[in-house]
C-alpha positions as CSV (number, residue, x, y, z in Angstrom):
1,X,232.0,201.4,-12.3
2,X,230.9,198.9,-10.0
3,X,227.2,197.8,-9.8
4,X,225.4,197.6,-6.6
5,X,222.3,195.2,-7.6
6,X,222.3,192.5,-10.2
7,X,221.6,193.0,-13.4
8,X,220.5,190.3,-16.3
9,X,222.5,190.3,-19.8
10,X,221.5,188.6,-22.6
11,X,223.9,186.6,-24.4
12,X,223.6,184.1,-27.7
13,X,222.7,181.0,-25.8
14,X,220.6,182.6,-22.6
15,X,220.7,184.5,-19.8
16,X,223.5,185.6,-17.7
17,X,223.8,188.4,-14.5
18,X,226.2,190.7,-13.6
19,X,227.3,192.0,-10.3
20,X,229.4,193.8,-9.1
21,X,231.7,193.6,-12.1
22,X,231.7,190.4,-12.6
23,X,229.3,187.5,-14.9
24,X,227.8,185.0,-12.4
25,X,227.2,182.6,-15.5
26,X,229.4,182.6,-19.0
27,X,228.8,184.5,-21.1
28,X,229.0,181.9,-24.1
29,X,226.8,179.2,-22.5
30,X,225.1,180.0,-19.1
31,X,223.6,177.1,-18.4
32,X,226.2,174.4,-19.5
33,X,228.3,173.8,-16.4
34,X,225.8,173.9,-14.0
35,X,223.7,171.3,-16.2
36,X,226.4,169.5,-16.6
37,X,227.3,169.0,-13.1
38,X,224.5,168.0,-12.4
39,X,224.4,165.7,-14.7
40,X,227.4,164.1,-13.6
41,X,226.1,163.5,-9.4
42,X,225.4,160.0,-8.6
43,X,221.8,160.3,-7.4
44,X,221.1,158.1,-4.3
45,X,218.2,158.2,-1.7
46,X,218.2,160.4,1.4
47,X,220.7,163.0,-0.3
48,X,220.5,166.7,0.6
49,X,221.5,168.9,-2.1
50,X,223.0,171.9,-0.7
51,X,222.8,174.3,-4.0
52,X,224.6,177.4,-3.4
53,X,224.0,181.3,-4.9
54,X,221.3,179.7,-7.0
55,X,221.0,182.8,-8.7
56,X,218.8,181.4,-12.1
57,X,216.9,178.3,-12.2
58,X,219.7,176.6,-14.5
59,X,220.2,172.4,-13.7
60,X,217.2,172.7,-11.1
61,X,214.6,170.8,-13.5
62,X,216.8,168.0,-14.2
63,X,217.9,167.8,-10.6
64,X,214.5,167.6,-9.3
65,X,213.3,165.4,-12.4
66,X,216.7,163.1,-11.2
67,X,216.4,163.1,-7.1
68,X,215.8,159.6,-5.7
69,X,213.5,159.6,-2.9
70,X,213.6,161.1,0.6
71,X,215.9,163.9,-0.9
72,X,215.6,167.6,-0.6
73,X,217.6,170.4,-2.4
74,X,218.2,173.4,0.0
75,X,218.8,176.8,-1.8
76,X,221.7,179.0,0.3
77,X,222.1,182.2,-1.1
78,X,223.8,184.6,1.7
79,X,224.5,187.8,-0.3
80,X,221.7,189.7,0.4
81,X,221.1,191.6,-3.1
82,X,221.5,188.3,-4.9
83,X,218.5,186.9,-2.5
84,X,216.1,189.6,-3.2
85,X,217.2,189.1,-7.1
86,X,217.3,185.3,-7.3
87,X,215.1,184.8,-10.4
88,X,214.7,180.6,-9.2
89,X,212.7,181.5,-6.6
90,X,209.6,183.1,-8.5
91,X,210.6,180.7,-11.1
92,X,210.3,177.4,-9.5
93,X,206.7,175.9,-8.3
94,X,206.3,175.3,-5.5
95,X,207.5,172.2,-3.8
96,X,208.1,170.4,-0.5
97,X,211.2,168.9,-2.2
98,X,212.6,172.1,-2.6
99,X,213.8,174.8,-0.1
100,X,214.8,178.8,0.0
101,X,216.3,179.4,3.2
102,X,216.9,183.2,4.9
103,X,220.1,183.9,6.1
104,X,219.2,183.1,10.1
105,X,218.6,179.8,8.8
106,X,221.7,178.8,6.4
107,X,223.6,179.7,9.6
108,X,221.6,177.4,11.5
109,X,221.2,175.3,9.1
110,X,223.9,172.2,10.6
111,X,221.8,172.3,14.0
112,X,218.6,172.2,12.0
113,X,219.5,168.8,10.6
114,X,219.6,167.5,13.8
115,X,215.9,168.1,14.3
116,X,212.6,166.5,14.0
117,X,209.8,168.5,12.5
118,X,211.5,171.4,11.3
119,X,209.6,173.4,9.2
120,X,211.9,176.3,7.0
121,X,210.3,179.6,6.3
122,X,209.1,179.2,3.3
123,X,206.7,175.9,4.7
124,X,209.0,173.6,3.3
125,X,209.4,170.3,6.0
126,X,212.5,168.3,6.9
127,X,211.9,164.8,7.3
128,X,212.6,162.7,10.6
129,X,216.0,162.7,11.5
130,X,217.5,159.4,9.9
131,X,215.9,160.3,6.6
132,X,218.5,162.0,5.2
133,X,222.5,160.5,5.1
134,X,224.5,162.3,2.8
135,X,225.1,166.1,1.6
136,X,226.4,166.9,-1.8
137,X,227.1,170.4,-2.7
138,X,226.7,172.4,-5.9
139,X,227.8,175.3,-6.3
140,X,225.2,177.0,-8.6
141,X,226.8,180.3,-9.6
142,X,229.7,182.2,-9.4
143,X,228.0,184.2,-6.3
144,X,229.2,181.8,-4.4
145,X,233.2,183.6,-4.5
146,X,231.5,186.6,-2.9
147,X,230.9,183.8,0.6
148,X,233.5,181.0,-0.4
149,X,234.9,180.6,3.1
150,X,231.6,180.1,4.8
151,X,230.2,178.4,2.0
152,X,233.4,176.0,2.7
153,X,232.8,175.9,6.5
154,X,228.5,175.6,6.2
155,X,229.2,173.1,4.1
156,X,231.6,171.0,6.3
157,X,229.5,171.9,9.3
158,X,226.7,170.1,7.6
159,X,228.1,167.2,6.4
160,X,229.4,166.4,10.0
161,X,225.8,166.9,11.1
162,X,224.8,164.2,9.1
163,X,227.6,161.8,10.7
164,X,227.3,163.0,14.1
165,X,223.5,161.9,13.9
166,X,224.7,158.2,12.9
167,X,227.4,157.7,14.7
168,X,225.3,158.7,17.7
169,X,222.8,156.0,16.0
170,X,225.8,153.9,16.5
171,X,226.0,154.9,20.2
172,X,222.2,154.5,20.5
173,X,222.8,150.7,19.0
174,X,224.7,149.8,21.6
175,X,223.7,151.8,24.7
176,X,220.1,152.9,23.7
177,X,218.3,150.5,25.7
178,X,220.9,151.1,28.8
179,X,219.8,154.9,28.8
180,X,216.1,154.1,28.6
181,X,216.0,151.6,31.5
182,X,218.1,154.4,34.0
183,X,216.3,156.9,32.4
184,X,212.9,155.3,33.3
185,X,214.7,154.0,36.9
186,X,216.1,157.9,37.7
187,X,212.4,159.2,36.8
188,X,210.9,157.1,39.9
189,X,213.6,159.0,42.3
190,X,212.5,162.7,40.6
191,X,210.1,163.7,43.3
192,X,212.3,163.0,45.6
193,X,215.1,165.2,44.8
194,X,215.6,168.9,44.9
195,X,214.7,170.5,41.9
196,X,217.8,171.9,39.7
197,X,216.1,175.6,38.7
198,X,216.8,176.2,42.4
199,X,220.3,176.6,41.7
200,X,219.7,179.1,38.6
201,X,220.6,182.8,38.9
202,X,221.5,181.9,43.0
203,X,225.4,181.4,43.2
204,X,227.2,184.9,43.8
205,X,230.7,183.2,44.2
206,X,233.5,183.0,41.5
207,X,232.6,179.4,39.9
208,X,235.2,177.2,39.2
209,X,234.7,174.4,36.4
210,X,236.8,171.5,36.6
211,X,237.3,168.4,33.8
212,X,239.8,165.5,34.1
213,X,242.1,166.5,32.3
214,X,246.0,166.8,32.9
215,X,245.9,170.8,32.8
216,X,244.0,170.3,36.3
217,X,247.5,168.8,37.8
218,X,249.0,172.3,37.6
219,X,245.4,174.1,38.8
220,X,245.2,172.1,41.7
221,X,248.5,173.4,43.0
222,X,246.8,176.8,42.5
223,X,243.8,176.6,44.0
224,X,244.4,174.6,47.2
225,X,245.0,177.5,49.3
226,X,242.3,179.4,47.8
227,X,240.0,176.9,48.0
228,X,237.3,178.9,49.6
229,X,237.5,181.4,47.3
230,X,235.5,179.1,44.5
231,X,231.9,177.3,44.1
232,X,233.4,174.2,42.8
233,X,231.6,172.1,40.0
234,X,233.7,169.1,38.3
235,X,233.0,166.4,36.1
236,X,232.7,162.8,37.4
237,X,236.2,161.7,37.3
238,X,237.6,165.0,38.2
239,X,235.9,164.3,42.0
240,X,238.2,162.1,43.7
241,X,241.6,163.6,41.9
242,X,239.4,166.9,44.0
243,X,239.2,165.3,47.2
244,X,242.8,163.7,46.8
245,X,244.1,167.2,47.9
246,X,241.2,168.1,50.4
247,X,239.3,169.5,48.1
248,X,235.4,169.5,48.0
249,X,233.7,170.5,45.3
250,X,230.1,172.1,46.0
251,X,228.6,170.0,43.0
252,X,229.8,166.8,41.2
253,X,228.0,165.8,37.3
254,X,227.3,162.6,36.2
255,X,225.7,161.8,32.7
256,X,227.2,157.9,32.1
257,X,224.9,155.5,31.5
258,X,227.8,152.6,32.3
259,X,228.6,150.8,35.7
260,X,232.3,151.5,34.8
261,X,231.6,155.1,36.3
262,X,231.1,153.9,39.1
263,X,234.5,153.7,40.2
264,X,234.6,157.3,40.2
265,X,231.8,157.3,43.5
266,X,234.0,154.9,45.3
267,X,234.6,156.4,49.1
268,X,233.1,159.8,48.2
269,X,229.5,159.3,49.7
270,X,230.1,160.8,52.7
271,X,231.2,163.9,51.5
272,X,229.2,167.3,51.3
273,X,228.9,167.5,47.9
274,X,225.5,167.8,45.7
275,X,225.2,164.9,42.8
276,X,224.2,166.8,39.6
277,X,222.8,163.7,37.7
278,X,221.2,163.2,33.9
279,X,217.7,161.3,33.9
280,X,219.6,158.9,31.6
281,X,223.1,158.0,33.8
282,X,223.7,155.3,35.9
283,X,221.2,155.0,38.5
284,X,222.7,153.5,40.8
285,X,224.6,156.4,41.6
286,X,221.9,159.0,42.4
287,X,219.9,155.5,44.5
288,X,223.0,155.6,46.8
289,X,222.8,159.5,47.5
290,X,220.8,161.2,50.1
291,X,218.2,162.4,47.9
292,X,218.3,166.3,49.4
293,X,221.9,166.1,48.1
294,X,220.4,165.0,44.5
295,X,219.6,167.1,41.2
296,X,218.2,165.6,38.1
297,X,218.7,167.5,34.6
298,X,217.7,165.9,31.5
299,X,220.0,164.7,28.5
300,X,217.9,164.4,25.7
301,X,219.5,161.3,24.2
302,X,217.5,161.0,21.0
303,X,215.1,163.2,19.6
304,X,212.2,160.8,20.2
305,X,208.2,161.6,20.8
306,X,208.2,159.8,24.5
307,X,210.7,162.6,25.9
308,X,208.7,165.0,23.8
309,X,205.9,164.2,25.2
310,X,207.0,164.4,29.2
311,X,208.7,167.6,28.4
312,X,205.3,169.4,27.3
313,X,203.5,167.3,30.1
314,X,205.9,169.2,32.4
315,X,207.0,166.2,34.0
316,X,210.8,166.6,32.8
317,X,213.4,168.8,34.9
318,X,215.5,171.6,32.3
319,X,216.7,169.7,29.0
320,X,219.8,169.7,27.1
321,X,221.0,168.7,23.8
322,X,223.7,165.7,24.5
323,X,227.6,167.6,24.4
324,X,229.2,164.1,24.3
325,X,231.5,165.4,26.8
326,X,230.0,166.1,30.6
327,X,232.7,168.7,31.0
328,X,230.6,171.1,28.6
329,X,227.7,170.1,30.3
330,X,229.6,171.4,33.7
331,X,229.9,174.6,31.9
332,X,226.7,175.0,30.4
333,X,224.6,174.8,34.0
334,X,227.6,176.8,35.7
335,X,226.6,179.4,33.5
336,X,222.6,179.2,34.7
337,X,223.9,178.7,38.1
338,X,226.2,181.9,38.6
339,X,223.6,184.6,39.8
340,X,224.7,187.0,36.9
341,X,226.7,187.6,34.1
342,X,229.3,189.7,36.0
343,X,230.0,186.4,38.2
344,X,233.1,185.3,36.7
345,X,233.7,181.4,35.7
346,X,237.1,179.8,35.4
347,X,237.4,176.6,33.6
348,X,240.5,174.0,33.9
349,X,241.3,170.2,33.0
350,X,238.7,170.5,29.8
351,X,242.2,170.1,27.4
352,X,240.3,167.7,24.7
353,X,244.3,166.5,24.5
354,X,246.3,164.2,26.4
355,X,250.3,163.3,26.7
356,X,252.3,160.4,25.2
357,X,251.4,157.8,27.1
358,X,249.1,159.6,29.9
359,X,244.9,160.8,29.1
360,X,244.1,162.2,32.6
361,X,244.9,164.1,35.3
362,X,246.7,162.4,38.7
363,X,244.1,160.2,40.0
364,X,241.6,159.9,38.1
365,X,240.0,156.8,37.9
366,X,241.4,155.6,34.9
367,X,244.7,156.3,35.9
368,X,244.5,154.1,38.8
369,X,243.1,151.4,37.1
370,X,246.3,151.7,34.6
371,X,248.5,151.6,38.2
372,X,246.6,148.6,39.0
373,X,247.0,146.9,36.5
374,X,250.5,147.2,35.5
375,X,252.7,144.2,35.6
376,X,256.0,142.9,33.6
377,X,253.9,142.4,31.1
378,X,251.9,145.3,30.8
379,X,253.4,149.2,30.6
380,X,252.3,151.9,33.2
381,X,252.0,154.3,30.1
382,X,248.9,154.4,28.0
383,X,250.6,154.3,24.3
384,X,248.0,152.8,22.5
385,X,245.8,156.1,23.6
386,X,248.4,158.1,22.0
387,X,249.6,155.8,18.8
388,X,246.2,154.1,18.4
389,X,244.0,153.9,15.6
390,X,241.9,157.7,15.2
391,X,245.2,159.5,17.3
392,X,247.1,162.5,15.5
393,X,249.3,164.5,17.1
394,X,248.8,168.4,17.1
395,X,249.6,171.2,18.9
396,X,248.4,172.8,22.5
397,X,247.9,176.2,23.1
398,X,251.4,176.8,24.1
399,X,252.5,175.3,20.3
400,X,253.5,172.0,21.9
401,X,252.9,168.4,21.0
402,X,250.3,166.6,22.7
403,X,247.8,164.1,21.2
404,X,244.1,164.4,20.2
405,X,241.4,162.5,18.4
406,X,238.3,163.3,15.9
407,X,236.0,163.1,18.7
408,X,237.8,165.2,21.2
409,X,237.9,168.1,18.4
410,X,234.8,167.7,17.9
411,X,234.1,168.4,21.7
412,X,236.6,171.3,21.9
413,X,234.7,173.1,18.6
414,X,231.3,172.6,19.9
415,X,232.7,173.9,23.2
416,X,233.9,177.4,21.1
417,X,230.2,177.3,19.4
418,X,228.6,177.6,22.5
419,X,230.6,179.1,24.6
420,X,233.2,181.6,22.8
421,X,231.2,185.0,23.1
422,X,230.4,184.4,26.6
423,X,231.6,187.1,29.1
424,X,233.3,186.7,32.1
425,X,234.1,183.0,31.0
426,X,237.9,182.2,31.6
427,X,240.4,179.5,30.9
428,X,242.8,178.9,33.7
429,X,244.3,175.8,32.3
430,X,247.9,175.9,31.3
431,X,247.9,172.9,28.5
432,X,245.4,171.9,25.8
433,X,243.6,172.6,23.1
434,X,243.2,176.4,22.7
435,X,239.6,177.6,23.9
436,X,238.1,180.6,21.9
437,X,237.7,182.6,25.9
438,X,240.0,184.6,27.0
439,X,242.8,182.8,29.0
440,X,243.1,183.9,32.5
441,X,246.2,183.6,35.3
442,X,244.0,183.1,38.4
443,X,247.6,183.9,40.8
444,X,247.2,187.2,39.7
445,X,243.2,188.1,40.3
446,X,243.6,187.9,43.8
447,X,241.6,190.4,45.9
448,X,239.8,191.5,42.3
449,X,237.8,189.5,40.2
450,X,237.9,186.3,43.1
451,X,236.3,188.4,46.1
452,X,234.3,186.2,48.1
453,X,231.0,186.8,48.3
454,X,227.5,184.9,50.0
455,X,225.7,182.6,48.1
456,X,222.4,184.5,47.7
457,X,220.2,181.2,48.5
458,X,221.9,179.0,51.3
459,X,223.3,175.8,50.2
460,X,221.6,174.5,53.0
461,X,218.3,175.7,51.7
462,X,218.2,175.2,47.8
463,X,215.5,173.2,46.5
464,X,212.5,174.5,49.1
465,X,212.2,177.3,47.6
466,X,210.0,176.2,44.4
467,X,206.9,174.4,45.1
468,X,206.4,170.9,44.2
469,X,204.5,170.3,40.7
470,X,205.3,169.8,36.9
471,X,208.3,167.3,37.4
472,X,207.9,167.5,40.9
473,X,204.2,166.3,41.6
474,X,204.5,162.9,42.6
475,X,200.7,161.9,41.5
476,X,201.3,162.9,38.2
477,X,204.5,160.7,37.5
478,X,202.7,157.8,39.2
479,X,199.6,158.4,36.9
480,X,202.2,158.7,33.8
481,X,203.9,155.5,34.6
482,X,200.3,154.0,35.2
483,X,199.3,154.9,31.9
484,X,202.7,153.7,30.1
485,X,202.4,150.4,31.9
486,X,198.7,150.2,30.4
487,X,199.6,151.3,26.7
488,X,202.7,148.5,26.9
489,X,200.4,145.4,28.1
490,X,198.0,146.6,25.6
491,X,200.4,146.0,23.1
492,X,201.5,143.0,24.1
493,X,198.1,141.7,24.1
494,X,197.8,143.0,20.2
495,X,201.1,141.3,19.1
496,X,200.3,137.8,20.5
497,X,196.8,138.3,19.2
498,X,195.4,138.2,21.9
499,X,192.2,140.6,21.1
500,X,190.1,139.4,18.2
501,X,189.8,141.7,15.4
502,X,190.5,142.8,11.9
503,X,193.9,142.3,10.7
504,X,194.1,146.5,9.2
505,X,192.5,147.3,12.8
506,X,195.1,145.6,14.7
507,X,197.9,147.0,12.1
508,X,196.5,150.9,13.1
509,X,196.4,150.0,16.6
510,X,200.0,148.4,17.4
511,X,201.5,151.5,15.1
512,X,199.3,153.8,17.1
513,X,200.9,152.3,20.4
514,X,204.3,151.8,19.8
515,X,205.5,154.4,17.1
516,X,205.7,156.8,19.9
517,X,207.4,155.2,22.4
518,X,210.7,154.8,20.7
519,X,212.6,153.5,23.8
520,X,210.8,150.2,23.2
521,X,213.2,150.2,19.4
522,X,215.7,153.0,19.4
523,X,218.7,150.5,20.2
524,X,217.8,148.3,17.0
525,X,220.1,148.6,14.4
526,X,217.0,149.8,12.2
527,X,215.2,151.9,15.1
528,X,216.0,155.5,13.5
529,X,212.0,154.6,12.4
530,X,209.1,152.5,13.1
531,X,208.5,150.2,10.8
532,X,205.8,147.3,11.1
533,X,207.6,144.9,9.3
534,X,206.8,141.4,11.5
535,X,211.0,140.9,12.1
536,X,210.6,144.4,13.8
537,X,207.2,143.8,15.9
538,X,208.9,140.8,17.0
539,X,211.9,142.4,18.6
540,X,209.6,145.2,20.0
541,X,207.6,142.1,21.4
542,X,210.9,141.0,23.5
543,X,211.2,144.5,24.6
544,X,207.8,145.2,26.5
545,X,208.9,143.0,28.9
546,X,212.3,144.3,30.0
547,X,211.0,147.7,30.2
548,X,207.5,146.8,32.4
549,X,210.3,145.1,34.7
550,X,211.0,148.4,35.6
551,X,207.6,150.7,34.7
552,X,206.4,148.6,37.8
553,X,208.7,148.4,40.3
């Protein structure tokens, strides 16, 4: 007979449960594996301990009496008769070191990581992102057979969380400072521009979405003579491989933050086309446009107190989390954009693949350069892409062999994440990575799903329809940048000592100043925190300078 809640069994050496026919402990010696596996775990700082079905509170004392500092143990228990049962949590004190998540958030759980000040249901706080920089996971009971798959996959979700936040510490290290100094430079052009919420909910049209890559070859073929039929979005260096066959796009996105972008802008100025631009890309790009031809959304680069700070002041256009790839972020304001859900949206040339020897479409800027370049010396083809360090071969949606890297899977699952229950969300690409949305053949929706239809706010006319304040109110930026330029020479005058006063004081005062305004350290190697170690101050010192160069101007 099969039992339908948990039941506890005595046996000669403790405590056991059954459910469902089967002993989540032994029933010899409960507690022995677990205590001995977590005997065996090499205890090192800044380790989350992802304990799974922690049914009884076997190996949890000596765990917590063994955790090194700036460690947490999360409990996961997603069978729900074994959560209502689980003994550990009634049995446990309570303690900010240790964690009972609900089901909403072990699902959530890899995003969570990602945060600052997360607070879990049960009032337990994560720490500041960079605290934590490993995951190690125990399974506590057998409950965890009953979920093993998604135990597997929250697991491996989580532990590249963890890495994605430090390699995009790595990617902060080098381009950190880059990001704040356009960001600061774009912000000065904000009130300028038209805002980008005047594009939500307004385009009627079918919405076409096009990356760089070499599935947009075959698309463009498609699509020239029904050119018309589309609002067209692309990705930076989709634009000019566009325009190579007379075709506009309605909106172009930019989110680099390096002049080696630029390339992609040559000879395209005085086109028609509205520049989609992140706060932190190149600014030199949205400077050269005509500023009623200019959007600004907001990357959020690092989860940092200073863009906190703006966004509740209201002085931020709409935020996104950073995709790594701008092609996603194509797709994720398409989706705001179309006025409906019943307005379809094709996407092509977002493979997250490339050829032997070939990583973009026809024309694309890196293409060219390869043409350029090519000599005796030098092949036309782009092996290394394909054979370099990182590369694996895999296969496309049509089961043939193309090449890939880590980080443009990673792209292509976070793409099905966000995107794969979406309706009326299409594919149209004939090569790359398979896309969890249904794959479309636009030759055949002719006259059906691609009807043309008027935008319902005039291109001509978006941007005048919201009235000018948050982001938008000129004063308030100036009074902002006022009051930044104020707290930074204030600093300066603390670190060179130049204000008389108690050491302590001065100590309270500089950390009061600079701890939230990360952009003056998030490029050190150490910046994941403030610290006010003198090494540190001094570097923050160098700083203030570079960035008041552009606070003023």
């Amino acid at each position: 007979m099969m039992l339908n809640k948990p039941e506890i069994e005595q046996t000669n050496q403790g405590l056991t449960v059954s459910y469902q026919n089967r002993l989540l402990y032994s029933k010899y010696n409960p507690s022995k594996a677990i205590k001995q596996t977590v005997s065996n775990l090499n205890y090192l700082p800044g380790t989350i301990f992802l304990c799974l079905s922690p049914v009884l509170d076997y190996g949890f004392n000596e765990l917590l009496e063994s955790m090194k500092e700036d460690s947490i143990i999360l409990c996961c228990e997603l069978e729900q008769s074994l959560y209502d049962f689980e003994v550990i949590n009634k049995s446990i004190p309570k303690n900010n070191s240790i964690a009972f998540l609900t089901k909403d958030e072990i699902i959530n759980l890899p995003f969570l990581l990602q945060k600052n000040n997360v607070v879990f249901n049960d009032g337990t706080k994560l720490k500041k992102s960079g605290t934590y920089k490993r995951v190690v996971r125990i399974d506590m009971s057998a409950g965890v057979q009953f979920h093993s798959e998604f135990y597997d996959e929250l697991y491996s979700a989580c532990v590249n969380s963890i890495l994605t936040y430090w390699a995009n510490r790595v990617t902060l290290t080098k381009f950190g400072r880059r990001y704040s100094m356009n960001f600061f430079r774009n912000l000065k052009l904000l009130p300028q521009t038209v805002p980008v919420e005047s594009f939500f909910n307004s385009i009627s049209k079918p919405i076409l979405v096009c990356g760089a890559g070499q599935s947009l070859d075959k698309t463009i073929q498609e699509i020239i003579e029904r050119k018309n039929d589309f609002y067209i979005l692309c990705a930076d260096t989709a634009l000019k491989p566009l325009l190579k066959y007379n075709i506009i796009p309605d909106g172009v996105f930019v989110e680099e933050a390096q002049h080696i972008i630029s390339k992609a802008f040559i000879g395209t100025l005085n086109k028609n086309i509205h520049l989609f631009a992140s706060l932190s890309s190149l600014f030199q790009i949205p400077a050269a446009y005509d500023k009623c031809r200019v959007s600004f959304f907001t990357t959020v680069y690092t989860q940092s107190e200073f863009l906190e700070n703006l966004i509740n002041q209201n002085l931020l256009p709409p935020a996104n989390n950073p995709f790594g790839s701008v092609g996603l972020t194509v797709v994720w304001y398409a989706l705001k954009f179309r006025r409906n859900k019943d307005v379809n949206v094709f996407v092509t040339g977002l493979d997250f693949s490339f050829s032997k020897g070939l990583t973009h479409t026809r024309n694309a800027p890196s293409v060219i350069n390869t043409l350029i370049e090519c000599s005796r010396l030098k092949s036309l083809n782009n092996y290394a892409s394909s054979f370099g360090p990182g590369s694996e071969q895999i296969q496309d949606k049509n089961n043939l062999p193309v090449y890939t890297t880590h980080t443009l899977k990673t792209y292509a699952n976070l793409f099905n994440h966000l995107f794969e229950k979406t309706e009326n969300l299409f594919d149209i690409s004939h090569t790359g990575l398979k896309l969890n949305i249904e794959h479309k053949d636009i030759t055949n929706t002719k006259g059906t799903t691609l009807a043309v239809q008027e935008l319902t706010v005039p291109a001509e006319t978006m941007g005048t329809t919201l009235a000018v304040s948050g982001y938008r109110n000129k004063q308030k930026l100036e009074n902002y940048f006022k009051d930044e330029i104020n707290a930074l020479e204030e600093l300066t005058d603390l670190l060179t000592n130049k204000q008389p006063m108690e050491e302590e004081i001065r100590s309270k005062k500089i950390k009061e100043l600079a701890e939230p305004r990360e952009y003056l350290y998030l490029h050190f190697p150490d910046g994941h925190s403030f610290n006010s170690g003198i090494s540190f101050l001094k570097r923050i010192r160098s700083e203030i300078d570079f960035f008041l160069k552009y606070l003023r101007d």
